[in-house]
C-alpha positions in Angstrom: 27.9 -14.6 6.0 30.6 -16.2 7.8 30.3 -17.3 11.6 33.0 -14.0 12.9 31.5 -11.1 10.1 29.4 -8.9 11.6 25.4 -8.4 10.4 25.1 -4.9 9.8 21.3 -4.0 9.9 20.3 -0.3 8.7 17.2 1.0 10.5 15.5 3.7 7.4 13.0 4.0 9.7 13.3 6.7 12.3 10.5 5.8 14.7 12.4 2.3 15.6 16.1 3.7 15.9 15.2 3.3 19.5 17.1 1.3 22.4 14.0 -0.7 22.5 14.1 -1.3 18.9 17.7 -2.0 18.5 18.2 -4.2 21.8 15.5 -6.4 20.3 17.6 -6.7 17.1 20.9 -7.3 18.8 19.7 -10.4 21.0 18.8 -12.1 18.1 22.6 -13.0 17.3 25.9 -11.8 18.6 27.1 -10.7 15.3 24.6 -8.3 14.8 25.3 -4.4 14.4 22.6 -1.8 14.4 23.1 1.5 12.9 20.6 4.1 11.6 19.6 6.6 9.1 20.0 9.9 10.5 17.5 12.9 10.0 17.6 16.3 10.8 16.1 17.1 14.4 11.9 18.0 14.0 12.0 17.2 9.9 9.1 15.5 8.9 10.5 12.2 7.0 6.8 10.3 7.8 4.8 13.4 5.6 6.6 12.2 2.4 5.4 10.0 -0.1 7.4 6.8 -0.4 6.6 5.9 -4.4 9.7 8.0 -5.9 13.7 7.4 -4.7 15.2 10.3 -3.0 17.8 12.0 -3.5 21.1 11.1 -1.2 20.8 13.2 1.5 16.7 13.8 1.2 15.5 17.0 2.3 14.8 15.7 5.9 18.0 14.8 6.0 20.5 17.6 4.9 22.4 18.1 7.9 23.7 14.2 8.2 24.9 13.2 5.2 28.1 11.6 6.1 26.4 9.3 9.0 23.8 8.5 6.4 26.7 7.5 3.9 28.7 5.2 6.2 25.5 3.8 7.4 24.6 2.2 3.9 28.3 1.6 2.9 28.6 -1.1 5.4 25.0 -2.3 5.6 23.9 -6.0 4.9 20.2 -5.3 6.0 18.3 -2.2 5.2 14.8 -1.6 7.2 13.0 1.1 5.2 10.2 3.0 3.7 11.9 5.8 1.7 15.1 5.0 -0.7 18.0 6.7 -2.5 18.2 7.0 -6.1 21.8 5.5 -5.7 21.5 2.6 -3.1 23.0 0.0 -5.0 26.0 2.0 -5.3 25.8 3.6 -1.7 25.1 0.1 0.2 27.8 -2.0 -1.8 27.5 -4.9 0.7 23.1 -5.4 0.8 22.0 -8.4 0.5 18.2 -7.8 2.1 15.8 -4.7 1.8 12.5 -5.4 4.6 9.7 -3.0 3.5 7.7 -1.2 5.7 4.9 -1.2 3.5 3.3 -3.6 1.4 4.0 -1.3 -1.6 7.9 -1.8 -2.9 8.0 0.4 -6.2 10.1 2.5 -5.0 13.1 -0.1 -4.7 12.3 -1.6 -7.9 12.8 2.5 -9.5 15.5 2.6 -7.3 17.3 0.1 -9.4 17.2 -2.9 -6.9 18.6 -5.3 -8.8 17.4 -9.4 -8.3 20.3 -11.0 -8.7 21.9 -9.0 -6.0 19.3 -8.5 -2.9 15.8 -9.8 -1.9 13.3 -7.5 -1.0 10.9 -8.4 1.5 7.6 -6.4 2.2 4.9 -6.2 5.4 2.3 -7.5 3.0 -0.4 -8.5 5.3 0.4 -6.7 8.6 -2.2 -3.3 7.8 -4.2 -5.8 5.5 -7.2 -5.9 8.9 -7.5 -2.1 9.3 -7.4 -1.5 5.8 -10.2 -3.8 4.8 -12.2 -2.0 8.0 -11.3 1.0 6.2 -12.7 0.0 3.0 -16.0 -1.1 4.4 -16.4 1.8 6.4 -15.8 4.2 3.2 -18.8 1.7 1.5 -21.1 2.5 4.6 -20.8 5.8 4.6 -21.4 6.4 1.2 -24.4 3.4 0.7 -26.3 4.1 3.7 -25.9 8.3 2.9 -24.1 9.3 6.4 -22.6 12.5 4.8 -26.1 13.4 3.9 -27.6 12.8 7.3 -24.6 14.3 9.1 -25.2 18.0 6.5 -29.0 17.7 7.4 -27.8 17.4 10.9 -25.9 20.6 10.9 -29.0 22.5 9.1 -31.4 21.3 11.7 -32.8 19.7 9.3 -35.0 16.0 10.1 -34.9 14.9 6.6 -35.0 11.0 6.0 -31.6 9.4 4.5 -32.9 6.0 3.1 -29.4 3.9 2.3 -28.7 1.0 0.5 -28.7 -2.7 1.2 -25.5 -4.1 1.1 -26.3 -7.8 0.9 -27.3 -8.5 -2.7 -24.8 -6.5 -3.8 -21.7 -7.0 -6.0 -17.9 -6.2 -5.5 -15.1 -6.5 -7.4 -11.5 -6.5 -5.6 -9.1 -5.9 -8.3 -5.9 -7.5 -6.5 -6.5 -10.3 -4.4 -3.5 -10.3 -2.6 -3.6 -9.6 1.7 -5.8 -6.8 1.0 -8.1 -7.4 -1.1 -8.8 -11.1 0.6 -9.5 -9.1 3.9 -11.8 -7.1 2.1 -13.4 -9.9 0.7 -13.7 -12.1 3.9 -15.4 -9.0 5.6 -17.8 -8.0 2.3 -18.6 -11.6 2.2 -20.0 -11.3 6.3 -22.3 -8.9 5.0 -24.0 -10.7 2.3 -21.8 -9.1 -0.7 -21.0 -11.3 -3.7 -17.5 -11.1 -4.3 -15.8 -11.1 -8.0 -12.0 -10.8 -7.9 -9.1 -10.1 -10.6 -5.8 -11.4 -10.1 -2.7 -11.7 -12.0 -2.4 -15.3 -12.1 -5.9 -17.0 -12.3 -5.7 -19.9 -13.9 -8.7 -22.4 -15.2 -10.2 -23.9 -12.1 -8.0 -22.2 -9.4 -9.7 -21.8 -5.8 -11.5 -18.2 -5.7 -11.8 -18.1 -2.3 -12.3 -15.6 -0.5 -13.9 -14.7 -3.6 -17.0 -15.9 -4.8 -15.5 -15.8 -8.4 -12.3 -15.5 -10.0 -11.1 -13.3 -13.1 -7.6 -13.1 -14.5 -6.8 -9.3 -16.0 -8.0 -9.8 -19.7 -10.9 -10.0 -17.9 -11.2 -7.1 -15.9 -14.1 -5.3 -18.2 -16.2 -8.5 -18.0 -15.8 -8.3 -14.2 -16.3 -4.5 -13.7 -19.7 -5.4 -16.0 -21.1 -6.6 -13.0 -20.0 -4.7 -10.1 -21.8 -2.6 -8.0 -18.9 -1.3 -6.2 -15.1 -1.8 -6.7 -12.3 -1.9 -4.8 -8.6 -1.4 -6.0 -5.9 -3.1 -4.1 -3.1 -4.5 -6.3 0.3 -3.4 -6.9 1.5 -0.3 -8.8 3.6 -2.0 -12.2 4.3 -0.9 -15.5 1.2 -3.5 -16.2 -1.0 -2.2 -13.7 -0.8 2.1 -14.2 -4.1 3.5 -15.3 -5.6 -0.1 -15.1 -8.7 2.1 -13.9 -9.1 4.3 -17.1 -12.0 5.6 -18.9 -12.7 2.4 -20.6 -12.8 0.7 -17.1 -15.1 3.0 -15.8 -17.1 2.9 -18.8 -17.3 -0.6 -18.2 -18.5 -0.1 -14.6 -22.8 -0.7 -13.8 -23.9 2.9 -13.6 -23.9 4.1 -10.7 -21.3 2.5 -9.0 -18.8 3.3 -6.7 -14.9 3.1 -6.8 -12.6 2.7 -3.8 -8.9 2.9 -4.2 -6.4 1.9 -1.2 -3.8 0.6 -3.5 -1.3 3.5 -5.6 -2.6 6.2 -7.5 -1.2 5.7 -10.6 -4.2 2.5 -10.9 -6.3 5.7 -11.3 -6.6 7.6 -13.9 -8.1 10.7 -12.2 -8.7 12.9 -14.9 -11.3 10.3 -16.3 -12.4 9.1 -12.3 -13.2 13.1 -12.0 -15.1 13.2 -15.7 -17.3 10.1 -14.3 -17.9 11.3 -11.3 -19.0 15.0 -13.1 -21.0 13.0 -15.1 -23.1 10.9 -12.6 -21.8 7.6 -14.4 -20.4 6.7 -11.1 -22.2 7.1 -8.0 -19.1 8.1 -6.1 -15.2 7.4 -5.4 -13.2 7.2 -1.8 -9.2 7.9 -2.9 -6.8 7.3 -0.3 -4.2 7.5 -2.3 -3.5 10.0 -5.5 -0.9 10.4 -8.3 1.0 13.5 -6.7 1.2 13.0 -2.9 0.8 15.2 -0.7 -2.8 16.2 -3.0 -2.0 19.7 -4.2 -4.4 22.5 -3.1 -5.3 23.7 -6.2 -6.2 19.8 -8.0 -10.1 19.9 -8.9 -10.3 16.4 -7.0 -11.1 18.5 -3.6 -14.0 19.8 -5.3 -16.2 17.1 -6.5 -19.1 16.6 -4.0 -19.3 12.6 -4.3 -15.2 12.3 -4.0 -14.5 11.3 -0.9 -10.6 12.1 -0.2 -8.2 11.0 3.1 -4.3 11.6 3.0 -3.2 8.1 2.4 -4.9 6.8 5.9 -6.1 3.6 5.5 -4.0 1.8 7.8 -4.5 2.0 11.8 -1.4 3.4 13.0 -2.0 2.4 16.5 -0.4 -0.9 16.1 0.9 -1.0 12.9 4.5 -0.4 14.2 5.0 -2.9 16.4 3.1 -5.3 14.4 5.5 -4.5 11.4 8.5 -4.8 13.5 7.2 -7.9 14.8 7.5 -9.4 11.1 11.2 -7.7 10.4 12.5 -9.2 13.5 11.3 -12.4 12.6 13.3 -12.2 9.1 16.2 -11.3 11.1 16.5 -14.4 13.0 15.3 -16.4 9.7 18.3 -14.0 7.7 21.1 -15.0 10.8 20.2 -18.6 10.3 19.9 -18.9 6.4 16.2 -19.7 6.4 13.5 -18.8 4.2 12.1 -15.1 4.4 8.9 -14.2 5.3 6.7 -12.0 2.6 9.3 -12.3 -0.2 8.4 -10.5 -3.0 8.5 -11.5 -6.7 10.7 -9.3 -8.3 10.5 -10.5 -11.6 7.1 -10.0 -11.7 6.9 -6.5 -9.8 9.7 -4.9 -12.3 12.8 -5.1 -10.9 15.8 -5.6 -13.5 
């Protein structure tokens, strides 16, 4: 960028195409230029599922396509959750794409191409609530809270003996923000912690991990988990990770917890586990078709425990994230390294 150009940043993301939002972006250097992605008045942009490219204008959006359009033709910097199936050609001029999520699939399918932008994600930033999250989904189901809360409701004083959580064993398949906040906090309550990650090498550090695995491992490591957590990103490598021969793997009676994509999952052989009494239980925050259609048999299985894609607090997760972007900004202005760059080679993109 020369010293006189303008910085063009694109705010995606509805909630901070406020003065607040913008001012704070605009101090940062003279030659910035906010503009935003306009949606239709009262459409619900947040209830849609980020994994898949959109459409140009998306549904929430039909009534502003040609501020949408201008916005992205002049746009260096794009802040965003959703994306268009044609950004590369729509935003001719971007050079930077800051994630609101840790997740960035969707840019990679959206044919973000390396040689031409960076992508940037909030890896980290919802990694605390999350692991909270994860634990709390473990409580409930080893210390049997849904089964004291139904005895509740009957009237019913019926002893709900749980399980001790130190002693046991987790496995964290994806050991990157996520699942090292998971294992810090597993580890303060007496867990041992196994972990799978994509690089592993002979003699690497575990920590926060008690033990290290590399993915040719992964059965070995479910072998001896008592619970397991899935936190790593969705690839080509990485869909149906979790498949029938995984959960086969699994010690009986163990429980699965996936924060990460549903497409780790295979749910067809989660639910035929589950049915089975193989595994104890499953919490799924996340599911291959999002929003969870009414009529999938998931909703029905008694030891599935289901939230709409929830796992993060939300009551600071926006500032917190913003706090990050803005912080790229002024490293972007000044041609300094970027915070939470991702590796695109490894994560798909072409």
């Amino acid at each position: 960028m020369s010293r006189t150009e303008p910085i063009v940043i694109c705010l995606g993301v509805p909630a901070y195409q406020t003065a607040a939002y913008v001012e704070r972006l605009a101090k940062l250097d003279p030659r910035i230029e906010v503009v935003g992605l306009a949606v239709d008045a009262g459409a619900d942009w947040a209830g849609v599922a980020p994994g898949e490219p959109h459409d140009e204008p998306p549904p929430w959006a039909k009534g502003a396509a040609g501020q949408r359009r201008a916005a992205l033709e002049r746009a260096h910097v794009l802040f965003a959750l959703h994306v268009s199936k044609e950004l590369m050609s729509l935003a001719p001029r971007l050079r930077w794409i800051q994630g609101m999520g840790a997740g960035v699939e969707q840019f990679a399918k959206a044919g973000v191409t390396r040689a031409r932008v960076v992508v940037t994600n909030a890896s980290g930033v919802s990694a605390g609530s999350m692991a909270e999250w994860v634990i709390g989904r473990l409580l409930q189901i080893w210390k049997r809270f849904r089964e004291a809360d139904q005895h509740q409701r009957a009237h019913a004083y019926v002893r709900t003996y749980g399980r001790t959580f130190a002693g046991s064993t987790l496995g964290i398949v994806g050991m990157g923000s996520i699942g090292a906040a998971v294992a810090v906090r597993a580890r303060a309550l007496g867990l041992t912690v196994l972990g799978l990650r994509r690089s592993a090498a002979a003699g690497a550090d575990p920590a926060p991990a008690h033990e290290l695995f590399g993915p040719e491992r992964l059965h070995e490591m479910l072998a001896r988990c008592d619970a397991v957590v899935v936190a790593a990103p969705e690839t080509a490598e990485t869909r149906h990770l979790i498949d029938a021969a995984a959960l086969a793997a699994l010690r009986p009676g163990a429980v699965i917890v996936n924060v990460a994509r549903g497409a780790l999952v295979d749910e067809t052989a989660l639910a035929r586990a589950l049915e089975s009494g193989r595994l104890a239980a499953a919490a799924l925050d996340v599911f291959e078709q999002e929003p969870l259609p009414p009529e999938s048999p998931l909703w029905e299985l008694p030891n599935l425990y289901l939230s709409a894609h929830s796992s993060v607090s939300v009551d600071r997760y926006l500032d917190d994230v913003f706090d990050l972007f803005a912080d790229n900004v002024g490293r972007f202005v000044r041609g300094e390294p970027l915070r939470n760059r991702v590796d695109m080679a490894a994560l798909g993109f072409s």
